[in-house]
C-alpha positions as CSV (number, residue, x, y, z in Angstrom):
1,X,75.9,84.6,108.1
2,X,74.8,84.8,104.0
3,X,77.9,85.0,102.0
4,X,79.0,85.1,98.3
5,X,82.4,83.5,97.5
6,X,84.4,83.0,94.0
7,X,88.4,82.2,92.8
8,X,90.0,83.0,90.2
9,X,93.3,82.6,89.1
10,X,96.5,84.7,87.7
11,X,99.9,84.2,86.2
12,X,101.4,86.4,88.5
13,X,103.8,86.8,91.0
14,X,102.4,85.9,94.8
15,X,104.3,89.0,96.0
16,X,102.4,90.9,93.8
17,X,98.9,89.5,94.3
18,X,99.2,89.7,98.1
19,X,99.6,93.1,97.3
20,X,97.3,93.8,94.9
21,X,94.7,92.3,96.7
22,X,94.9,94.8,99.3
23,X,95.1,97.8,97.3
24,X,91.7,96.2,95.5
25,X,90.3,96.5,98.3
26,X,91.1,99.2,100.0
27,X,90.0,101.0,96.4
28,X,86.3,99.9,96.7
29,X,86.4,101.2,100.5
30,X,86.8,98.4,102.9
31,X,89.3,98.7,105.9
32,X,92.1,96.2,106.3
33,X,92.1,94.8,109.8
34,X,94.7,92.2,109.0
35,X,96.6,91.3,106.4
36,X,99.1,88.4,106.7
37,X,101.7,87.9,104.0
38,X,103.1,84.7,105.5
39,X,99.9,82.5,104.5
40,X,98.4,84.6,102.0
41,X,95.3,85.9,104.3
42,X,93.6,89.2,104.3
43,X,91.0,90.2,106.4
44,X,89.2,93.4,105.8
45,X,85.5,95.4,106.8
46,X,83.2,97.7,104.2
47,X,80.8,99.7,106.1
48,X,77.6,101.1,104.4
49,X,74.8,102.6,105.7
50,X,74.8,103.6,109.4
51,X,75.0,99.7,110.9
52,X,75.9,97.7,108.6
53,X,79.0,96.2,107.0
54,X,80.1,93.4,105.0
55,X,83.4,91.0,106.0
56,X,85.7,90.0,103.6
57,X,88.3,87.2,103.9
58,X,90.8,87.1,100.8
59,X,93.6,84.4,100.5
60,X,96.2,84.5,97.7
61,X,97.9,81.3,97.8
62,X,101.1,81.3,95.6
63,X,100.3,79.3,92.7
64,X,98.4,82.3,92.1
65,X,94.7,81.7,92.6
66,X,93.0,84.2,95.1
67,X,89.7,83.3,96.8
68,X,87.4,86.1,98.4
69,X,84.6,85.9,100.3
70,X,82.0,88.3,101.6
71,X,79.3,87.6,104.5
72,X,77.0,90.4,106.3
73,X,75.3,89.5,109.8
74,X,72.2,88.0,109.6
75,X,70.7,90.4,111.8
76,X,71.6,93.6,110.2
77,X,70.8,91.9,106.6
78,X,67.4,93.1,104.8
79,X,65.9,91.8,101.6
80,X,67.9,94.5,99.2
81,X,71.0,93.0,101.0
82,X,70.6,89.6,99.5
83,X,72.9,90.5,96.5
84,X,75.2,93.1,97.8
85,X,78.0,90.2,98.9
86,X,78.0,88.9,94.9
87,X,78.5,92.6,93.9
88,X,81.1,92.9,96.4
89,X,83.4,90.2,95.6
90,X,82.6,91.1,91.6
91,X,83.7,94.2,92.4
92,X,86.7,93.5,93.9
93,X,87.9,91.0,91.5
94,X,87.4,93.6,88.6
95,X,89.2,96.3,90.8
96,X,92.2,93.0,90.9
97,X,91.6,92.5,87.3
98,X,92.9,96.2,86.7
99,X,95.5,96.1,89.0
100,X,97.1,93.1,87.8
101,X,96.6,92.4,83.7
């Protein structure tokens, strides 16, 4: 499954981050399906076009750096796909960035 990932970190509260984070996302249109406070993971879904949809996994961990990650299937994933995950986790850390500073 191709995916894009990146961290970056924040002087910020982990409370606030956690909820940030989701917010971030569900501002550029994914769905949460999970979101666990406890150990700092989110899981959420972006669908585009009629089939397909990217995954992302985020986890805040409480010194304050957030990791994301975006993957696609393989099988639904054409060859104007290749760059959509980068824009997608860019996207969401400048939708964080707003949220947060």
């Amino acid at each position: 499954m191709p995916s894009s990932k990146a961290e970056k970190t924040y002087q910020k509260d982990y409370s606030i981050l956690f909820n940030a984070a989701q917010q971030a996302l569900l501002e550029i249109g994914a769905e949460i399906e999970s979101a666990a406070e406890m150990n700092g993971e989110i899981k959420a879904v972006k669908k585009f076009q009629l089939i397909k949809k990217a995954k992302f996994t985020i986890n805040v961990n409480r010194s304050g750096t957030v990791s994301a990650e975006s993957s696609m299937s393989a099988l639904t994933m054409g060859a104007i796909d290749i760059g959509r995950n980068a824009k997608f986790i860019e996207t969401f850390f400048n939708t964080l960035d707003k949220r947060v500073m």
